[in-house]
Wavefront OBJ file of the C-alpha trace (Angstrom):
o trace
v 18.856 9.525 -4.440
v 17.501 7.083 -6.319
v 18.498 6.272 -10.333
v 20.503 8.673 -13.146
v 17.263 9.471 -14.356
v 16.030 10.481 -10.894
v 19.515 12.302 -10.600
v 18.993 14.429 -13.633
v 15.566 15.701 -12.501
v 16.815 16.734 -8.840
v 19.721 18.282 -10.870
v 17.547 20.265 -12.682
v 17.468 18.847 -16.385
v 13.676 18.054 -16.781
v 12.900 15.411 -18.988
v 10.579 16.558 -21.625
v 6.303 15.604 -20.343
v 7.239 15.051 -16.947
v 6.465 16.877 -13.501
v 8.504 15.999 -10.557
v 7.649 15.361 -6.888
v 7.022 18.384 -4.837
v 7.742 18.632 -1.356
v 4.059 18.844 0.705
v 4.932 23.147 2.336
v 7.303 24.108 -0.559
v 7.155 24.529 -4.405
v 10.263 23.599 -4.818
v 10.618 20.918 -7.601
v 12.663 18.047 -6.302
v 13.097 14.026 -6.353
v 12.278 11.904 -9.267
v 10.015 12.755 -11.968
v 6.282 11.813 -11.784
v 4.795 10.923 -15.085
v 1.768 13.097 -15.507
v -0.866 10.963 -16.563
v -0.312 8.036 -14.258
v 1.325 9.924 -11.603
v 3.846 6.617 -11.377
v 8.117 8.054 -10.609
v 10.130 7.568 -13.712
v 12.417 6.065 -11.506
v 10.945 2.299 -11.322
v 12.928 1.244 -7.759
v 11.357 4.972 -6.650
v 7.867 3.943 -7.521
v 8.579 0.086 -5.914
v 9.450 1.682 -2.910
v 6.503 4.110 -2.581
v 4.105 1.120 -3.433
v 6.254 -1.193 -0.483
v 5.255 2.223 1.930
v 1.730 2.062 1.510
v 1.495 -2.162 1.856
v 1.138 -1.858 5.446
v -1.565 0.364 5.308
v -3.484 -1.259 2.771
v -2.842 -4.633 4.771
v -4.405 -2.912 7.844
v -7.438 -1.822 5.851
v -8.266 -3.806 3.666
v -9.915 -6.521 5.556
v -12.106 -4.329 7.290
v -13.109 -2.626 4.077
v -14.443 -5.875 2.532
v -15.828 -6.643 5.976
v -18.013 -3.509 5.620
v -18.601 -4.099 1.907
v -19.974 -8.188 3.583
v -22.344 -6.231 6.117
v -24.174 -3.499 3.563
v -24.591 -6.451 1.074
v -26.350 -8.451 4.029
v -28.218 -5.497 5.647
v -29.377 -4.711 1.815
v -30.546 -8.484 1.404
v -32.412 -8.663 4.856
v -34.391 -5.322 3.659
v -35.028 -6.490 0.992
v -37.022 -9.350 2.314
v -38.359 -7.579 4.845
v -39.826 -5.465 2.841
v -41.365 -8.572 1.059
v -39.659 -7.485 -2.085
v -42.047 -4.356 -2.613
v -40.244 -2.968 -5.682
v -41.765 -5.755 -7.889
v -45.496 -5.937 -8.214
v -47.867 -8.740 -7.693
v -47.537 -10.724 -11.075
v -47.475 -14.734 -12.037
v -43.441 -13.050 -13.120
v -42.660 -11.932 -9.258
v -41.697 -14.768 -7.812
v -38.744 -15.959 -10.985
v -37.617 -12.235 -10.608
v -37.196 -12.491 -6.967
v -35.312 -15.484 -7.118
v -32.830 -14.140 -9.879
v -32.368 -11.085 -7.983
v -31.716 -12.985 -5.015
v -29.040 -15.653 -6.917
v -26.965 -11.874 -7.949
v -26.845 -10.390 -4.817
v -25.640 -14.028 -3.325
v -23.225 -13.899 -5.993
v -21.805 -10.635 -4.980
v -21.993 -11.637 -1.096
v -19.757 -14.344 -1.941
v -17.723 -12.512 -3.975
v -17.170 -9.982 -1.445
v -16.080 -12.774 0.839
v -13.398 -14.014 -1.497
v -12.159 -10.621 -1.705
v -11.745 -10.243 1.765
v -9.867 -13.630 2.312
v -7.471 -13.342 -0.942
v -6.601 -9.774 1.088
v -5.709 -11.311 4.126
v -3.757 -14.012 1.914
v 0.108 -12.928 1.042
v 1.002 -15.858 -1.197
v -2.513 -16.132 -3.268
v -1.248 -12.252 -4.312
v 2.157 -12.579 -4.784
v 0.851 -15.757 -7.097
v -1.304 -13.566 -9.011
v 1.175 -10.966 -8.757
v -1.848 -8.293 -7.742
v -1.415 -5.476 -5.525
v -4.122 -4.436 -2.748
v -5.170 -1.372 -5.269
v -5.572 -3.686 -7.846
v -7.715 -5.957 -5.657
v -9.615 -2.922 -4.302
v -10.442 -2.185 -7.623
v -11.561 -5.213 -9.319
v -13.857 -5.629 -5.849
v -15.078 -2.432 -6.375
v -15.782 -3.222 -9.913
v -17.699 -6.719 -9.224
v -19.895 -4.720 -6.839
v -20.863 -2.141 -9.594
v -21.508 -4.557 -12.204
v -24.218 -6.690 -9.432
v -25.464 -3.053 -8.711
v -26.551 -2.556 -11.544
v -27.525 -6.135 -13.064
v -29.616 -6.616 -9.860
v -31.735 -3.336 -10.661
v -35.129 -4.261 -11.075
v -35.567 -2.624 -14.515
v -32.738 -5.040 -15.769
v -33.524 -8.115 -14.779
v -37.077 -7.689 -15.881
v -35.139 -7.130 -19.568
v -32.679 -9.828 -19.287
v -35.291 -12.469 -18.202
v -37.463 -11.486 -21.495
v -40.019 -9.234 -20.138
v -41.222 -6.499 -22.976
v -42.397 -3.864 -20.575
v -40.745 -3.678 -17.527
v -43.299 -1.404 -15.932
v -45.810 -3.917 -15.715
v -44.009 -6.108 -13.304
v -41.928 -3.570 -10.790
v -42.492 -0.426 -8.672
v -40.680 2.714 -8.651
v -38.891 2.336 -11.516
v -37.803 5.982 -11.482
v -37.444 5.977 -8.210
v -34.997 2.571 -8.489
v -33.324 4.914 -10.993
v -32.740 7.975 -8.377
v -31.265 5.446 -5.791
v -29.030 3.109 -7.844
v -27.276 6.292 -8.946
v -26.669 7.754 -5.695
v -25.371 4.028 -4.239
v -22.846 3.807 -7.537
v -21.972 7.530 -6.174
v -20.836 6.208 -2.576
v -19.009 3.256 -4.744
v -17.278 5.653 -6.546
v -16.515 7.818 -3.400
v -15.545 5.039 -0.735
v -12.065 3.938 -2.177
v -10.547 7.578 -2.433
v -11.659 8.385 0.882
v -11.186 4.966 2.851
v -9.100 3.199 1.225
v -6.842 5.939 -0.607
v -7.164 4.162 -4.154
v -4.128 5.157 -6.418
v -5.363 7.248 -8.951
v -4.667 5.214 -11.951
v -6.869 2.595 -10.614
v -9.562 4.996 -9.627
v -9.522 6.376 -13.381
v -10.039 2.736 -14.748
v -12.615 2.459 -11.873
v -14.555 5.508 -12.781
v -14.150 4.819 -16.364
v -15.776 0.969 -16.739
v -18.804 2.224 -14.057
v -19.895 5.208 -16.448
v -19.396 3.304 -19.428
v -21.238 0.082 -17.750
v -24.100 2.035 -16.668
v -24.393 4.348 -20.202
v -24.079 1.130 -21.518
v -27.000 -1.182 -19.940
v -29.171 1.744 -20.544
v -28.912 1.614 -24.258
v -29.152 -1.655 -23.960
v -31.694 -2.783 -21.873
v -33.555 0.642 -21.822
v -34.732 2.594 -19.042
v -37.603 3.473 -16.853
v -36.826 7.406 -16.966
v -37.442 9.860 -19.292
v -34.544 11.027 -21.748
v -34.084 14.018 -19.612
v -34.479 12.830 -15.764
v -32.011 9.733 -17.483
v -29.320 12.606 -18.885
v -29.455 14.409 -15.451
v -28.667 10.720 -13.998
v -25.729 10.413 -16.244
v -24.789 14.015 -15.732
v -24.703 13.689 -12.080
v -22.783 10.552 -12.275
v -20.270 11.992 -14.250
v -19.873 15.209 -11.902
v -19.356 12.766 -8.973
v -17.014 10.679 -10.354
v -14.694 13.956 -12.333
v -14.490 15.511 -8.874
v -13.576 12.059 -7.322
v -11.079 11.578 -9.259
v -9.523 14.962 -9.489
v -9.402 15.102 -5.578
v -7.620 11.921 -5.786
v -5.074 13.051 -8.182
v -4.063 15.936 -5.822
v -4.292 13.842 -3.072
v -1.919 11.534 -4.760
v 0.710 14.104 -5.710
v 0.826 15.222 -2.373
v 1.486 11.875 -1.121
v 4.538 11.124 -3.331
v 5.803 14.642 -2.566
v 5.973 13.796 1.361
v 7.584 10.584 0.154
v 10.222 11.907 -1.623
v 10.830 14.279 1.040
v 10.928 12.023 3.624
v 13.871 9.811 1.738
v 15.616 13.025 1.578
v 15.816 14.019 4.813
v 16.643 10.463 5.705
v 19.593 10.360 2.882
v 20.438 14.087 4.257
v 20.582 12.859 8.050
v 22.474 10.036 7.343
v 25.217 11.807 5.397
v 25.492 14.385 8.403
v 25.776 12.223 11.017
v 28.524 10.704 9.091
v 30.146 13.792 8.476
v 29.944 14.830 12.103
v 31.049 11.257 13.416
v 34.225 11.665 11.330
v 35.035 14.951 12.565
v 34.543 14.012 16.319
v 37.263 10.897 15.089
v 39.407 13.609 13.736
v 39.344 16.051 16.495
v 39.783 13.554 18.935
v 43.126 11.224 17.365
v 44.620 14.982 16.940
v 43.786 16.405 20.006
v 46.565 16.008 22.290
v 46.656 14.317 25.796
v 45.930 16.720 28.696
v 48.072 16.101 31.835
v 45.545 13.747 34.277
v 43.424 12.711 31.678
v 43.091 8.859 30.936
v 43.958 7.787 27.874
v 41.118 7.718 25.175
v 39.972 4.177 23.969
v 39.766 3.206 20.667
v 36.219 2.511 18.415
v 36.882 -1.167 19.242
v 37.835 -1.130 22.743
v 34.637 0.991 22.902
v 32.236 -1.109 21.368
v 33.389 -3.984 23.274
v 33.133 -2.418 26.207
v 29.426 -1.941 26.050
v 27.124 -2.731 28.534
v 26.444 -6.439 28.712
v 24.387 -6.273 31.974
v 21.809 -4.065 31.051
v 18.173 -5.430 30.555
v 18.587 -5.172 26.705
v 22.495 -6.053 26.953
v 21.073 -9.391 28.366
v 19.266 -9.800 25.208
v 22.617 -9.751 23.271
v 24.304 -12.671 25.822
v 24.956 -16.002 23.493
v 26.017 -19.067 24.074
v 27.046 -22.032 22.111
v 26.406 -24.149 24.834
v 22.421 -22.988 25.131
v 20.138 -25.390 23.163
v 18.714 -24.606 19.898
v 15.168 -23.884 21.919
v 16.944 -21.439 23.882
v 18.621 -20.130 21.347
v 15.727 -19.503 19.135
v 13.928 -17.594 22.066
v 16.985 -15.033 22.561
v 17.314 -14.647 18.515
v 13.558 -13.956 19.164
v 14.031 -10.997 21.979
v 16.314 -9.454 19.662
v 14.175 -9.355 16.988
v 11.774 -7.841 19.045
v 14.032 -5.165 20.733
v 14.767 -4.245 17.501
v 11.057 -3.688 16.320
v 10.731 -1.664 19.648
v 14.132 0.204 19.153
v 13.233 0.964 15.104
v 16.923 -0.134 14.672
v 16.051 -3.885 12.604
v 15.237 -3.478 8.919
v 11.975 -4.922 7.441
v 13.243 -7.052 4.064
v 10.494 -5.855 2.190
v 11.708 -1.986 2.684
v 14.941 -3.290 1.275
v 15.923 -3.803 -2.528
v 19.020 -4.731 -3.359
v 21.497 -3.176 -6.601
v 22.315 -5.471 -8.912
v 26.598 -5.468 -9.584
v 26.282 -3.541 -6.400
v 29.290 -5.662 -4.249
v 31.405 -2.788 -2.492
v 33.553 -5.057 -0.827
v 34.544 -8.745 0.505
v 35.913 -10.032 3.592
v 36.622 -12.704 5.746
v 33.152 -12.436 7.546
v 31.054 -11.396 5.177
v 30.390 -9.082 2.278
v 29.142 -5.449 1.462
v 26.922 -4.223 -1.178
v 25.269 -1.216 -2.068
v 21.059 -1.603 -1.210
v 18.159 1.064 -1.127
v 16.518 1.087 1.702
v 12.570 2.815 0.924
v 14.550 4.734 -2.319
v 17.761 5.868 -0.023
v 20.692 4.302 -1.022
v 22.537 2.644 1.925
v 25.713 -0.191 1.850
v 24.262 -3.635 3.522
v 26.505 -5.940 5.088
v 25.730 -9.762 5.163
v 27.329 -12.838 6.026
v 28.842 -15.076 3.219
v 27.148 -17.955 4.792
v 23.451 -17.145 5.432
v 21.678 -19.882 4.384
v 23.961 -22.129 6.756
v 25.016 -19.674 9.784
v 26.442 -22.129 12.056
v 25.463 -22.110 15.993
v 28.885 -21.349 17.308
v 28.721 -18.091 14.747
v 25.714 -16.714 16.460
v 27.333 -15.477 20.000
v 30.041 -13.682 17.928
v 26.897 -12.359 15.631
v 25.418 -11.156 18.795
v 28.243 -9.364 19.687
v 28.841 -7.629 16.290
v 24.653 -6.838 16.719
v 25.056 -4.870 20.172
v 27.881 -3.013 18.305
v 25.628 -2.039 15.070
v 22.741 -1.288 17.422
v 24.234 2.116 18.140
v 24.756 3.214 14.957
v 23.001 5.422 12.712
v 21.491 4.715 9.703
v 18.495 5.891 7.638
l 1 2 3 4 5 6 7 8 9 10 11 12 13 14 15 16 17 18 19 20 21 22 23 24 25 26 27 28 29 30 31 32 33 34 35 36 37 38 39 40 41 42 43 44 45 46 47 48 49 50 51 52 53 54 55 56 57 58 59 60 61 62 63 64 65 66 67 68 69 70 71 72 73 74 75 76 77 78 79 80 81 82 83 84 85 86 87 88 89 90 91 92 93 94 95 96 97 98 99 100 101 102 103 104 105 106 107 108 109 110 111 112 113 114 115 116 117 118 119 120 121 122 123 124 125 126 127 128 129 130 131 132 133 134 135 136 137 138 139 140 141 142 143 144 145 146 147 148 149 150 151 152 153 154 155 156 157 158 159 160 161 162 163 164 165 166 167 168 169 170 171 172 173 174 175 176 177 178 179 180 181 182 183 184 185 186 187 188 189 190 191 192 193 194 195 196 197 198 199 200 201 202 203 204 205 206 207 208 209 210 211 212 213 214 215 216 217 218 219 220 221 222 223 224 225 226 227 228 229 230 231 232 233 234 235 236 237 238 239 240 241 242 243 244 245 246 247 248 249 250 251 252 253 254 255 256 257 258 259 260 261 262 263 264 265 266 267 268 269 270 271 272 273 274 275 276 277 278 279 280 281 282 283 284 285 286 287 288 289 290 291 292 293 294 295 296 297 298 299 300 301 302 303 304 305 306 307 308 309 310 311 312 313 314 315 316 317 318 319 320 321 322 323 324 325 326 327 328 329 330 331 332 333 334 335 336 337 338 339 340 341 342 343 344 345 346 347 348 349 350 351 352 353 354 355 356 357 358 359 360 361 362 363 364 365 366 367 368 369 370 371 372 373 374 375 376 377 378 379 380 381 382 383 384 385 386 387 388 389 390 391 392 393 394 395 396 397 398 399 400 401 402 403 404 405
């Protein structure tokens, strides 16, 4: 349900190079296609609306990933104190090198802060127009790059020193654990923050070719063989990373796509079976005794208005604009609780879309997560008057037991 080009693939005519969504049990190819390198829909509203989906989730997480990333930077500085900075030797060079090493991994603290707080910050990323993957990634890439400029090895390179072994400890050692902590790095977004895979790929990519790459550089401590089972290993982690996330991935836009069928599918039968209830009903006739059936608007006006939630729904004009904000309020919030009120952000609207105008308002056609539904809006909504809100309520408590997607 989404464009023509998303049309043609559920019809069956495959656009040449692309897969199409599958649904998470069956095999059966369905939805919009899925371009197979980036594993983006075809259909650009489809992909919008799987990328609006996954916002909340990302909003939720993200803060407490950087949070974590804040705390292992800290708990790595303090040991490293502790410790009385062990991994470089006694030299008349130690104490320069310490205080280098300690200016990076400040750097990255901080930057691991400003991650965090541009996360929890909707305008500064609508401004930069970056999405949380994207900021994932470029945090995740900052940390790499202090990972591995604040090796030991390195900075004893970049601050002029010839021989490197003269002046630290370990160095093989320092070689054995920076690979394993660019492993986690390359690990933790998949698995905690589930990283699209095109950013994971571009991840993946710069860290092997940033670490290959400040080895021929700056050299190494290893041996050419001990350094090629480094790179080796590195490589392994990060191919079966990112192959786990790519089937992760297509599984995800597979439920998706299932999901806005079932909700397009519902919709449509409900609709079907409301109409035939209507029919059966106006051509059913009148049994002898039996009171006489009331029409869809004597019905909906006859709704409860007592109720606890038909309260809720009670304008009046002559309430004052405090108390009038605090009822607009509950019903916001009974419709939260009742899953009836749609989020804006899950709603996009189609351009030349306008089914219909009337005296109240208008209707257009909208697609709601990828389904296509008809929205219906007041011609005034910047300027809804306060003596147009009880007879908004009203028309509310009606549209409150309807069905929709």
């Amino acid at each position: 349900p989404m464009s023509d080009g998303g049309r043609a693939a559920a019809d069956g005519a495959e656009p040449p190079g692309r897969a199409h969504a599958q649904g998470p049990e069956s095999g059966v190819s369905s939805g919009p296609a899925i371009k197979p390198w980036s594993l983006c829909f075809a259909d650009a509203e489809a992909e919008a609306a799987f990328v609006r989906s996954r916002k909340a989730f990302m909003r939720r997480n993200v803060s407490v990933y950087f949070a974590g990333l804040v705390a292992l930077a800290a708990m790595y500085t303090a040991f490293s104190v502790l410790s009385g900075w062990e991994m470089f030797l006694d030299s008349t060079e130690k104490e320069g090198l310490v205080m280098v090493r300690s200016l990076i991994m400040g750097g990255g603290g901080v930057l691991s802060v400003f991650y965090a707080l541009a996360a929890r910050s909707a305008s500064f990323m609508e401004s930069c127009g970056m999405s949380h993957d994207m900021l994932v990634a470029c945090a995740m890439f900052s940390l790499i790059f202090v990972l591995l400029v604040q090796h030991p090895w390195n900075i004893s390179r970049l601050c002029g020193i010839d021989d490197p072994n003269r002046v630290i400890d370990g160095g093989v050692e320092q070689d054995i654990r920076l690979v394993m902590i660019l492993d986690v790095c390359l690990a933790a977004p998949p698995l905690m923050m589930r990283l699209r895979w095109r950013y994971m790929v571009w991840l993946g990519a710069a860290c092997f070719l940033l670490y290959v790459g400040l080895t021929f550089a700056l050299g190494t401590a290893s041996s050419v063989g001990r350094w090629t089972t480094n790179v080796l290993y590195l490589f392994g982690v990060c191919s079966m990373s990112l192959v786990g996330r790519r089937n992760i991935e297509r599984y995800e836009r597979g439920s998706f796509v299932q999901v806005v069928q079932e909700r397009t599918m519902r919709a449509e039968a409900e609709h079907q079976l409301s109409a035939i209830t209507n029919r059966d009903a106006a051509v059913r006739p009148q049994q002898k005794g039996e009171p006489e059936q009331a029409s869809s608007g004597q019905s909906a006006a006859s709704l409860p208005l007592s109720t606890s939630t038909g309260e809720v729904f009670n304008i009046s004009d002559a309430l004052s604009p405090e108390d009038m904000g605090r009822q607009l309020e509950g019903i916001v919030d009974l419709g939260l609780q009742e899953h009836w009120l749609v989020r804006t952000e899950d709603l996009q609207l189609i351009p030349d879309g306008i089914v219909g105008v009337g005296g109240f308002g208008f209707v257009v056609r909208a697609k709601l997560l990828g389904a296509e539904v008809v929205l219906k809006a007041p011609l005034a909504m910047g300027s809804l008057h306060a003596k147009r809100l009880p007879s908004l309520a009203s028309e509310l408590r009606v549209l409150r037991r309807l069905r929709h997607p």
